[in-house]
Structures are given as C-alpha cells and as structure tokens.
N, C-alpha and C positions, 0 to 999 in steps of 0.2 A: 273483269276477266271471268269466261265461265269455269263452274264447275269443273268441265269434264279437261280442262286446259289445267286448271290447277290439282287436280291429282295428278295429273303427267306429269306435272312441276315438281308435286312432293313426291312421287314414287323415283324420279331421274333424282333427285334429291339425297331421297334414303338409300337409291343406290349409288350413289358417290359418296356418301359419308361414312355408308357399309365398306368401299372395299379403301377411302382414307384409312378409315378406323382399322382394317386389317392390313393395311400394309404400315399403320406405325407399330401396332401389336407387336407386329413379327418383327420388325427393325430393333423395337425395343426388348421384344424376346431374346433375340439373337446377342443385342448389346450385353444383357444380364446374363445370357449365360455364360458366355464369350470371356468377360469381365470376371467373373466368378470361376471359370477354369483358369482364369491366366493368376489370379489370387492364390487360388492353389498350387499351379508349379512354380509363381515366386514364391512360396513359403518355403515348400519343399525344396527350391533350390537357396534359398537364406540359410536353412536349418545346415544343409549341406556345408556351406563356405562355410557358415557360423562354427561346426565339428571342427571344421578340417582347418583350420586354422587357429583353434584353441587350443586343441587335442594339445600340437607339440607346445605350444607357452604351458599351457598347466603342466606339464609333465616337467618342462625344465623350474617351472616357478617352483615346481612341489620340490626337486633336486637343489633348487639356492637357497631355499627354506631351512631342508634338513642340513645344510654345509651351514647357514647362521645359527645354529643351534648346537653344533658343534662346540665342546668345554673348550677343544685348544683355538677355535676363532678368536671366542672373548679372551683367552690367556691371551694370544700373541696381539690383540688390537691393546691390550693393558698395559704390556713389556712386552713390548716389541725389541727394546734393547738387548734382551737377553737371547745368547745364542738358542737354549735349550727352546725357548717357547717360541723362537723365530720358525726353527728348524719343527719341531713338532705342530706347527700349522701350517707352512707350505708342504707337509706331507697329507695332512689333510686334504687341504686344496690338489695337489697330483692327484688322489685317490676318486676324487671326483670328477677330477677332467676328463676320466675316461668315462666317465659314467653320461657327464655332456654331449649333447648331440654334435656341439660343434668343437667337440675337445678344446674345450679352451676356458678359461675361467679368467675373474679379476678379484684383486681386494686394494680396498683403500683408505688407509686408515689416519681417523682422524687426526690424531695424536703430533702426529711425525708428517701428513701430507703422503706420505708412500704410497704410490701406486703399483703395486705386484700386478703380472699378467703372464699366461701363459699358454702355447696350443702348440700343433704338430708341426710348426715351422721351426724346426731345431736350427736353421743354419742363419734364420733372421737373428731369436733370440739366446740359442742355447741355453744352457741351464741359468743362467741369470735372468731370473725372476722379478726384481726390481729394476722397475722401468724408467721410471720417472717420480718427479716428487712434483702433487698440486699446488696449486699457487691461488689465493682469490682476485688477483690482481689479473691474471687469465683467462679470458674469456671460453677458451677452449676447455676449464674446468669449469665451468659454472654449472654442468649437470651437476656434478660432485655434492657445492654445495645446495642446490636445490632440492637434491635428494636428501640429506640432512635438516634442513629445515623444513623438510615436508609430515603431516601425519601421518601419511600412509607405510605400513608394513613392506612392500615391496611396490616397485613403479616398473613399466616397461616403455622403453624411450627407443625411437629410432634416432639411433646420433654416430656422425663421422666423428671416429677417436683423429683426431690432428696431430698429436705426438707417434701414433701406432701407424696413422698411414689405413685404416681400414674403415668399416661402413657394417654394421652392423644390428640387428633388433638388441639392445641391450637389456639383461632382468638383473634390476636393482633391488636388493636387498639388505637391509639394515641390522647389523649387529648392535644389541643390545646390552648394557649393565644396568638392570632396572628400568627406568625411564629415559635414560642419555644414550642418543646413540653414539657408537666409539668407532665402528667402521660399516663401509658399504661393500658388501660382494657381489659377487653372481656371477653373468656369461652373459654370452653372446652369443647370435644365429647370423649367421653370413645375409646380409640383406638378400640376395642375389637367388642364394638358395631357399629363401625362407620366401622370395617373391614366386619361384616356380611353382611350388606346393602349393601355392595360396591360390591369391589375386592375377597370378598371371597364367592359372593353370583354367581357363574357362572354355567356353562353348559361342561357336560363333552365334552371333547376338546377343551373348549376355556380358554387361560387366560389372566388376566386383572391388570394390574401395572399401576402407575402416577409415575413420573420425573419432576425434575422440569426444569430449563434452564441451570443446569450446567450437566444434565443426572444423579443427586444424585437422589434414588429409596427413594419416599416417603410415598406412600401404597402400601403392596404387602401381599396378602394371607400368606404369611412365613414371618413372625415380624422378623425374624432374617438379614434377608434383606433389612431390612427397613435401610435410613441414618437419625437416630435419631437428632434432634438438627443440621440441616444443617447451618441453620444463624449464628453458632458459628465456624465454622469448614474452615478451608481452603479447596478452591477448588479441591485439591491435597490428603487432608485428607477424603474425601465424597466416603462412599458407591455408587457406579453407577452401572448404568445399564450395565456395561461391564461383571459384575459379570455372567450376564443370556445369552447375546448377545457375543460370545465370537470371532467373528467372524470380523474384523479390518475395511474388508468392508463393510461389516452391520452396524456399527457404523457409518464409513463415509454418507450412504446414510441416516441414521436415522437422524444426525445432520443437514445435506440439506435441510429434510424434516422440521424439525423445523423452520430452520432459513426461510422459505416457507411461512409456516404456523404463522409464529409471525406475518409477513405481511396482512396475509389474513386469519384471526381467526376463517372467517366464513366455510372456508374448512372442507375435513377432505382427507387425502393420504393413500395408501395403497401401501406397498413391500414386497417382498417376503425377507424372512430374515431364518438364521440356527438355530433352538432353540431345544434343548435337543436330538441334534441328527437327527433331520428330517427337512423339509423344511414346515413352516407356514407361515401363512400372517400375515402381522401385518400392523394394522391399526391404525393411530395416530391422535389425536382430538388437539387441545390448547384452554385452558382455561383461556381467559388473567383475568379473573376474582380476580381468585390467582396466576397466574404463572405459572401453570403447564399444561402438557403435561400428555393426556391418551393416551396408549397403549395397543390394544386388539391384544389377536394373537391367531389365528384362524388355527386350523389345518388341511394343505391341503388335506388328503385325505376324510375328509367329505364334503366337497363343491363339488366335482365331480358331475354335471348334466347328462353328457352323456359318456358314458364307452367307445361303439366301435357303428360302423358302420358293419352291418349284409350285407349289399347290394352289398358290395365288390365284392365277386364271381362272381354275376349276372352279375354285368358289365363284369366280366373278359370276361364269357363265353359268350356274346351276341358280344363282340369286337370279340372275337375269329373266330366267325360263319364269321362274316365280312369281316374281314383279308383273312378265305378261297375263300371266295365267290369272291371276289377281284382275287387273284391268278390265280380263273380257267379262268376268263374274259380276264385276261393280256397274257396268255401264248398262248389262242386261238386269239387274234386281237394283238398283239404285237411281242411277241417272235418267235410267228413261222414266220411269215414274216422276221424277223432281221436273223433267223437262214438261210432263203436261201437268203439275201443281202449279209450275212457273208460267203457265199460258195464263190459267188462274188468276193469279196474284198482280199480272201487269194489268188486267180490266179493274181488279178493287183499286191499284195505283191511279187510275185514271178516274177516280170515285164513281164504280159503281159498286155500292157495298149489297146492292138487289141479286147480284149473281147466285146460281148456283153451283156452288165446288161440286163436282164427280167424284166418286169413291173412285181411286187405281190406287196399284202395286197390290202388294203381297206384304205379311207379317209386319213386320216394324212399322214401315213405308204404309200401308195400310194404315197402321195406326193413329199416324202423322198426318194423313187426309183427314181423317175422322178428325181430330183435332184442329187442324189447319177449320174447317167447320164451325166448332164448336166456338173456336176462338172469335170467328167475322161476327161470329151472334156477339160478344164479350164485348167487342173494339164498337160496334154500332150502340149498344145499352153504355160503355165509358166514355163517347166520345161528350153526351151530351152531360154528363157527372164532369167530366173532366175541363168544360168550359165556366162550369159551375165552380167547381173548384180554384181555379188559375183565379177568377177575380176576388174572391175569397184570401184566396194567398198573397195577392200581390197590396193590399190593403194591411196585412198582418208584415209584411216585408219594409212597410214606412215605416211604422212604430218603429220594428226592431234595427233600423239604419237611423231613426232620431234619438234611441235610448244610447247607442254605441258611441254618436257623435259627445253625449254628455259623458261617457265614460271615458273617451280620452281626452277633454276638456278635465275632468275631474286627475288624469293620471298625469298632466303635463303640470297640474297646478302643485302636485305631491312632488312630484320630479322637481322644480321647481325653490322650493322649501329644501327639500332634503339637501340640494346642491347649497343652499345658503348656511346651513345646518353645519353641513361639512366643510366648508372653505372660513370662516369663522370659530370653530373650536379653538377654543384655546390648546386643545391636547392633538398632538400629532397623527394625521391619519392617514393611510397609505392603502393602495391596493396593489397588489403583486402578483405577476403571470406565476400558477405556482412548479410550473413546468421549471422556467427560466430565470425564474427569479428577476425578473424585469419589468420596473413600475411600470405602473400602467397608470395611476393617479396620486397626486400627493397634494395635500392642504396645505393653505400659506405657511403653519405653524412651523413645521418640517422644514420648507424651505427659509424660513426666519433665522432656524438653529443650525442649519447644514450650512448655509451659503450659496448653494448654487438654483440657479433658474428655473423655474417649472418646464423650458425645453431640455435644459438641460441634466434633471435630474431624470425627465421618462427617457433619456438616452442610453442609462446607464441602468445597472441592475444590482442586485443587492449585496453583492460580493465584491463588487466595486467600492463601496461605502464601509467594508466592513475589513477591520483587520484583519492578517493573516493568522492571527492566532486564536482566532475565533469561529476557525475552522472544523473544529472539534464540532461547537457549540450548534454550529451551523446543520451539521448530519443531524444531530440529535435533537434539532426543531421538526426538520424533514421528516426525519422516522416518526416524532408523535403526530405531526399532521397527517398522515400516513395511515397510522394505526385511530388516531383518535378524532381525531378533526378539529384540533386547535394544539396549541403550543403556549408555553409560559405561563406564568412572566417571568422572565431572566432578564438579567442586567448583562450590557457588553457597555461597546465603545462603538461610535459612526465615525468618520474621517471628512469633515469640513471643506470645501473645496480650498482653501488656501492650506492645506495638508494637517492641519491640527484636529486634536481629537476632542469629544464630548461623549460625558457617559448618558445611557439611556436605558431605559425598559422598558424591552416591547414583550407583547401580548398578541396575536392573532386566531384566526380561525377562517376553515376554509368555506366555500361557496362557489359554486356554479353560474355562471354570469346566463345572462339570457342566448347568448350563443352557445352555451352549452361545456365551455370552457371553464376549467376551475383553477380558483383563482385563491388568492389569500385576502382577509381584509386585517390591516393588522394597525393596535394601537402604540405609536411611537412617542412616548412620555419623555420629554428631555429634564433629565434628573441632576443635572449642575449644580442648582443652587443646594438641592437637599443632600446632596454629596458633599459640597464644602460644609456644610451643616454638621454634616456628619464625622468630618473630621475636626472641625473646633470642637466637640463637641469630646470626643476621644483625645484628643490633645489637652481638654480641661480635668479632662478622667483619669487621664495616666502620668501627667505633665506637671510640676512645678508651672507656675503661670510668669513666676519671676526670674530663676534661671533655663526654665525650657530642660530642664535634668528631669529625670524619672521619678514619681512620687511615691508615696508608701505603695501604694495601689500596686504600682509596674516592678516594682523592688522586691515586693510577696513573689510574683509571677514569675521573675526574673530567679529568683533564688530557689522553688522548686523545681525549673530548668537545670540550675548549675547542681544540683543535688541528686535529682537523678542522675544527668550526663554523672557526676562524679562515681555512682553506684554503679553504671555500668562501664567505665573506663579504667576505674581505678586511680586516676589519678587524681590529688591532693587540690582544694581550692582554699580560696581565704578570704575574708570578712575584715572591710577595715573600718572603724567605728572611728570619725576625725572630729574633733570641735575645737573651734578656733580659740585663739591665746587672746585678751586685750582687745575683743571685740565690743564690749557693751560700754567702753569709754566714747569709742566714737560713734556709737549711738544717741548718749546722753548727750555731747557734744553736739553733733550737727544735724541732730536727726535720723529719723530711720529712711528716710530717702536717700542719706548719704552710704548708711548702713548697707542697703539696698544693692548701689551701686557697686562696694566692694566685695556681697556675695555675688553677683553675675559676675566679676572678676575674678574673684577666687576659683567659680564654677567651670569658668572656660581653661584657667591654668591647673584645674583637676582633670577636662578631657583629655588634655596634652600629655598625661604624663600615663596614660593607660593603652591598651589595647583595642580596635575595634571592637573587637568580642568579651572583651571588661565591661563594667556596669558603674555610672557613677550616679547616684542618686543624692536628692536633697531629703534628710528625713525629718527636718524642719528647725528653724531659725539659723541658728549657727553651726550645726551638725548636719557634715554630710557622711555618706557611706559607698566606701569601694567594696567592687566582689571582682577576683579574681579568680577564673577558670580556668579549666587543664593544665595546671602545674606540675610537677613530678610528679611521679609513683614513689619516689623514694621523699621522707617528709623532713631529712635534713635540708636536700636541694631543692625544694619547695619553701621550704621557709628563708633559703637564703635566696630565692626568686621573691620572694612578698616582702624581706627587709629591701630588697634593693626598690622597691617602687616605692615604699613606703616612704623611704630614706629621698627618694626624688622628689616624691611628693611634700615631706617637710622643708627639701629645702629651696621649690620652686613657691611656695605657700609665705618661708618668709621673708621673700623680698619685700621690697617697699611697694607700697599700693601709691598712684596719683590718680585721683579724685577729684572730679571737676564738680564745684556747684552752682549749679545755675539758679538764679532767682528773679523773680520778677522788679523790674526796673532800678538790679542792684549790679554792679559788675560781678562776672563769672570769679568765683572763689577756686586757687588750687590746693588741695590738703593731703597731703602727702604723712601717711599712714604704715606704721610697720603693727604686724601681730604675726605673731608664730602658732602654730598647730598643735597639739596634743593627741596621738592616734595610737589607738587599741586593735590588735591584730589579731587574731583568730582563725585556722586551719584546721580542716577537718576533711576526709576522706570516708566514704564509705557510711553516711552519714544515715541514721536514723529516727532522729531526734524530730523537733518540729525547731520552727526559724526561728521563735522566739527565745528559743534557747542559745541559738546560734548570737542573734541579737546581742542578748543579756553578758554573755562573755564577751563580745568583743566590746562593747558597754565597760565593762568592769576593766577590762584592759585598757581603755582610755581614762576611768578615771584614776587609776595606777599611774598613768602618765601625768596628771594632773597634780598627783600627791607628790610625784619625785622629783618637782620643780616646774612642769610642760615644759614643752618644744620638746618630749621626748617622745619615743616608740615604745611601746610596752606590747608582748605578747601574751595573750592569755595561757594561763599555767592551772590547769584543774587540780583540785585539792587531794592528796596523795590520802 
C-alpha cells in the first residue's frame, strides 16, 4: 500500500475517531450532568418528605414524652385502685388530648391490663374511658406486650386497634418506676389523615414510602401495602419493600445504603433502582427519630437538563476543512519528494548499489536524501563485514546450543534426585496452591499417615483435612505467610480418610513456582507416637502408677486451685487426711501384691463417694487424701457437708474387700478382708497459710482418730 493511500487511511481515521470521541464526550457529558441535577432535586425533594413527615411525629412524640413524665401517670399506673389517683390521671390525659393533634390519647397499664382511650367521638364512647382490658393470650394485643419488652423509650407502630374498630399511626410510650416499665401511653394520627400530609400528598412522577430497619413498608400511598402491626410480626412474616423493588440487586444496594446512613443520619444517598418497569432514582433519608427510613423515587425522564448537543456537525465540518487543507500541504512538501527517493531505492533493490541518488525536497526531506546517500556508501562497506560476520557467528552459535544441551542433561539429572529425595523422606512433604489451599503434591509419607490416595488427596485442599476448629489457626498461618513468608510450627489435628484424627506439626514457607505462581512448601511431621509419649509420660508425673489417683505432684497443684477459688468465693473447703485400719496384717500375710490389689479397690470406692470436681489423691502407701470444694460460706453447714462424705466414705471403706490371688500353677486363692478407716478432717476458708500446714492438721486429725480407737472421724480443732 502506498504512502499517499495511507495517509488518506490515517486522516479518514482520525476523523472518525475525532467526531466518535466527541459524540461519546458529549453523551457522557450530558449523562453526568443530567445525573447530578436529578441527585440534587432528589435530595431536595427527600429532605422535603423527610420535614414534612416528621415535623408532626416529633411534635406528638415530644406531647407523649411530657404526658409519661407526668407525677400522676406513674401515681395512677401504681394504684390504679384508688379513686383519687384514677381520677387525677385521666385528668391529666383530658388535658392533653386537646393538646393532640388527633384529640385523642391511650394508656395501658401494666398492672390491671386496662386499656383507657379517649377522642372527640363522645357518642361512640362517652365519658367512659375504660375500654377494654389486654390479654397476652390475644393477638390483637401483642403490640402491648412488645412494647414492654422492648428497650426503646417510645416506638411508633402503624396498627388497626381490633377492639376500637380504627387504623391509626400509633406513638408508644413508656411509663416508668426506675427501670420497670408500669404502663404504655401516647396517641394516635388517623392513618388516612396522616397519609394525605405525607406519602400521598406528591407530585406527578414522584413517589414517596417509609421502611423501617427490617425494609417492612410502613406508609405507603396504597394501604394495602402497608405492614401493619410490624412489632408483632416475625421478620420473615413483614410486608417489605421487596413487594415494589423487585429487582435482588436493588435491594442489595438499598440495604448498604441504610446500613450507610444509620451511621451518618445527617446524609441523604441517591441510586438509581427498577421501579414499575422503568429506571428511577431513589433517594433515601433516616430518621433515627423513629427508625425509619424515607424513600423518594423520582422518575428519571423528568430530571433531564440537557437533551443533545446541536454543535456536533460544526465541529465535524471545520475538522474536515482541516484534514484537507493538511493533505494538500503533505503531498506538495512530502510525498512528491519520497515519490522520486522511491524511483531511487527500487534500482539499489534490483542490486544496483553504483547508482547515484539526486538531492530533492526541501528542509527535513532534504536532509533525508542526503542521508538516504550517506547510508548506500554504509550498506555497500557492511555488506561485505557483514558476511564476515554471519560465518563467525554462526560457528559461536554450536558451542553455545552443545553447552545448553549439557545443561539441561545436568538439570533433568537434579530434577531427578530431588524427586527421589522427596517421595522417600521419612517426614511429610506437601506443596500447596497458597491461593487455594489445594495440594498440588504430597510424599508417600503424608499419604502413609492420612490414608487416602495420591489422586485423591491432590483432589482435595487443606481445609478439607483440617478440623473445623482449627479454623482460628488456619487465618493466622495465612496472615504470617502474608506478612512473613513462612509460618510455624504449630501443632493441630489432619482428618484420616476413614474420619479419624492424627496430631501433627507442620512448618511451611512460601515460593514462587516456575510459572510464577506462589505456592506453599510445607513440612508435615506426623507426631502420634511423640504425643502418646507425651502423655505416659504426664500420667507417670502426675499419676499414682498403681491406683491411677493423683500424686503429690497433682495434689500440690490441685490444692493451690481450691485455695485460691476458696479466697475469691468465700466459701469454705476441706482436707480429709484417711489411712486405712488392719492394713499391714494382710500385707505380711499375703504379700504386697495382695496388698496392692485392695488399695486399687479402696481407690475406686473413694471416687464413688465424691464429686467430679473433688480430688481424691494417693499420698502414699495406705494413706489417701480427699479435698473438697465450694462448700458453704457459712462454716457450720460446711462442716456438716464434709462429715456427711466423710461418714460415706468410712462406711463404704469398711465393707468386706474379695481379693482374688492368682499364682503361678497354684489354684486362684479368694481372701476376703475387712479394715476400717481412720480420717482427719480439716476446713478452712479464706486461707493464707501454705499446704503444708493444711496437710499437718488434717494429719493430726487423723491420728486423733487413731488414738480414740479408729474407724472414727476426727476434726481438726486448733489450739485455743
């Protein structure tokens, strides 16, 4: 394609991309302004409804406010029985009715149920004030008690009264005695009249609804839309606004804007949303006053300020003139010069490089011949370097393609090893998408301890394997691989493919795979056998080895437990210091094997006669020791809480023991053994002492038991 073809190409080019570019300009101009005035007369028409609509509730709220604060309110919600205080708060409430916009008021008091009500229909109720009595068994009263078990100061509910026969805005407020509320008053605004003021008093194209914070529709031009009696209703059972907005994402961004707007009340937002088939704005106010949320929506073809742009053409046709005037300029000082360079340049194509180029043009063009010259001398001196060259290079080009060949021979042999390296560890090795958490490779080890397949564990990802309460654990690997570029080691739990668990510590850190992809490489150490380890090991530390009862060890630990709790409770614990009656005859008798067997005996009829939360330790040979916690505050009825176990305890102790002896190729021996107890008691409260004191009394109270024949109880008595 020549030249002079391709500038006609880029100039028709840049002037269609010139007058695209200005006709989206302006469409997009038009749109933003359009958009931004119609934002403003929905704000200013929000701000509007939002006035005129509050104005009267605040005014009657402020009027139910000062009638609950009222001395004879609280009198007559207290003793209502009495004439005097009945009669001196329905004068109250008269005084205010007139002050009501809709003459009329209610009270209803806790107490009695009584519903008083009163307004300018003398011939419905005449001066009989008392209407009805609530009932919770009515569903017709359940604003009532909603309003009572609500926190809020005063509520405003649209609710049809069912006993009165009317339909009204109802403002609920609570009288108070301190913290309890005793009765609820207030008034009412005629729905009907309080809809023409409002929501039904609009402008053609605009309309106007209130929501409240569950999106339940509480004034709306069509009563039928309204959700009557919301304070009664499940969130699930409420007319909303979905009814109008039917559109799943307009809901989403409506709620945003609330949750917006509850923060910052002084707002007001504006979006565009689908209402009855077209596209409006809607404008949303909050009222934290009552709760609720106004919505104006405003129909977008009336906001339109500006339609089109007339100018358009103009411009086309002044660019146009441009473009030509341009073209004649180029083809006289440019092309015709390139057109006899290009005679030029097809003879050097045709090799003859003996030519001589002509000087033409003018300035630049000019200079470009001159050069165009300069260069035929350049390209005739490189041509003959340049074959010089090429076989020079192409010599240097085998080395450098047989060195490569040894270097990926050398990198598949690494590759190679490293895969043998990693599927033979004994220690668990894993790689993981760290996006996804989804293996990406695991060593036999891993699958040995988990159970499932190497297809089937790169199917699954690592929250698949991991308990749910290791979920915590899980964020807080993320965040330091994150911040740090590795994690651990921490210990959890995996999930086995046949549902069982195994503990483990893993260790990782991240990397960049050759794709570019980062990834996790992580060490998964299966720690089973050093975990049983660990607990024989804590079971030989804390544990009698022979009744499995708590050793000195756990009995220290256990006892600065019940000693604090007892300093911060206050109440009373006890120390019971036992050693057995008649033990070291059947010792000598049949051995301490037999011996043996009647302390794990004795041991298991000392758990039975305790508390989960009791302590019964072995503190060695024939002496064990009970602790008993949280007992009375009072230290009579604590002591006779620690004789009655005590008393259990002696006389489950001296039954008869059977003893079975086994021996090598002798018949199994039965030996049936009675010994009684001897136990030292000890309570203290409040304790500041150390244990060994504690010890050493109830010590001494069992050998008091000892001296006074055994098989008694004796309590420690400190020396007056």
């Amino acid at each position: 394609m020549k030249l002079k073809t391709r500038i006609f190409i880029l100039m028709s080019v840049i002037f269609a991309a010139f007058m695209v570019t200005i006709a989206l300009y302006s469409s997009y101009l038009v749109t933003q302004l359009n958009e931004h005035w119609g934002a403003r007369v929905t704000e200013k028409q929000v701000l509007f409804d939002k006035h005129r609509t509050l104005q009267p509730l605040l005014r009657e709220i402020g009027l139910a406010r000062q009638l609950a604060a009222e001395p004879a309110m609280l009198e007559m919600a207290l003793h209502e029985g009495s004439v005097k205080a009945q009669e001196a708060g329905i004068a109250v409430l008269e005084q205010y009715r007139m002050r009501f916009q809709d003459h009329s008021y209610f009270a209803a008091i806790i107490k009695s149920g009584h519903y008083y009500f009163n307004d300018d229909d003398a011939k419905q109720f005449g001066a009989q004030q008392l209407r009805y009595t609530l009932s919770r068994k009515n569903p017709d009263d359940a604003w009532f008690y909603a309003t009572v078990e609500s926190d809020h100061e005063y509520q405003v509910n649209v609710d049809p009264d069912a006993h009165l026969g009317n339909v009204k805005v109802w403002i609920n407020v609570a009288v108070k005695q301190g913290n309890r509320v005793v009765a609820v008053i207030g008034t009412g605004i005629d729905i009907g009249e309080f809809l023409k003021g409002t929501v039904d008093d609009t402008q053609v194209g605009i309309d106007n609804l209130f929501i409240d914070r569950d999106m339940a529709v509480q004034l709306h031009a069509d009563q039928t839309l309204i959700d009557y009696a919301s304070l009664t209703k499940a969130v699930d059972q409420r007319r909303k606004v979905d009814v109008l907005l039917r559109d799943p994402s307009d809901l989403a961004k409506l709620r945003a804007v609330m949750h917006r707007l509850e923060s910052a009340p002084d707002k007001i937002e504006t979006l565009w949303v689908n209402y009855e088939g077209r596209k409006r704005l809607l404008g949303v106010a909050y009222l934290p006053a009552i709760g609720w949320f106004d919505l104006t929506l405003i129909d977008g073809g009336s906001l339109g300020l500006l339609e089109q742009f007339y100018f358009i053409p103009v411009f086309a046709a002044l660019f146009l003139l441009g473009l030509l005037a341009t073209g004649i300029i180029l083809h006289r000082l440019v092309l015709k010069p390139l057109y006899k360079m290009g005679l030029s340049i097809e003879q050097i194509k045709s090799g003859n490089y003996d030519i001589d180029v002509p000087q033409t043009g003018t300035g630049e063009i000019a200079e470009l011949s001159a050069e165009f010259k300069n260069m035929l001398d350049v390209v005739r001196n490189t041509k003959h370097e340049l074959e010089n060259t090429v076989a020079h290079r192409t010599a240097q080009l085998s080395l450098e393609l047989a060195e490569r060949r040894r270097a990926e021979d050398d990198l598949r042999r690494s590759e190679t090893k490293f895969r043998q390296l990693f599927e033979l560890s004994p220690i668990g090795l894993a790689m993981v998408d760290h996006e996804t958490g989804k293996f990406l490779e695991v060593n036999h080890s891993v699958l040995e301890s988990i159970g499932y397949s190497k297809a089937e564990l790169l199917a699954l990802n690592c929250r698949d394997v991991t308990p749910a309460e290791y979920e915590f654990q899980e964020r807080e690997q993320t965040d330091s691989l994150n911040r740090t570029g590795y994690f651990g080691p921490t210990i959890r739990e995996y999930m086995r493919k046949d549902g069982s668990r195994y503990p483990i510590e893993i260790r990782g850190f991240r990397l960049t795979d050759s794709d570019g992809k980062m990834v996790v490489w992580a060490i998964v150490e299966d720690i089973t056998e050093r975990t049983q380890l660990e607990a024989q090991i804590r079971q030989l530390a804390y544990y009698d080895t022979l009744t499995q009862l708590p050793n000195r060890r756990l009995l220290n630990d256990r006892m600065n437990q019940v000693i604090a709790s007892s300093r911060r409770s206050g109440c009373h614990a006890a120390l019971m210091f036992l050693d057995l009656d008649n033990f070291k005859p059947l010792n000598d008798t049949y051995g301490h094997a037999v011996g043996d067997l009647l302390l794990v005996e004795a041991a298991t009829r000392l758990k039975n006669c305790v508390r989960e939360m009791d302590t019964v330790a072995r503190f060695g040979g024939d002496e064990f020791v009970v602790m008993l916690s949280e007992l009375d505050r009072d230290q009579a009825g604590s002591a006779a809480e620690a004789l009655n176990v005590a008393e259990k305890i002696r006389s489950v102790l001296s039954q008869s023991y059977s003893l079975m002896i086994s021996r090598e190729e002798r018949v199994d021996t039965l030996v049936e053994h009675h010994c009684t107890v001897s136990i030292g008691v000890v309570l203290f409260a409040d304790y500041e002492g150390s244990q060994d004191e504690v010890l050493k009394w109830a010590d001494a109270a069992m050998y008091q038991a000892k001296e006074d024949g055994r098989n008694q109880i004796r309590f420690y008595e400190a020396p007056v």
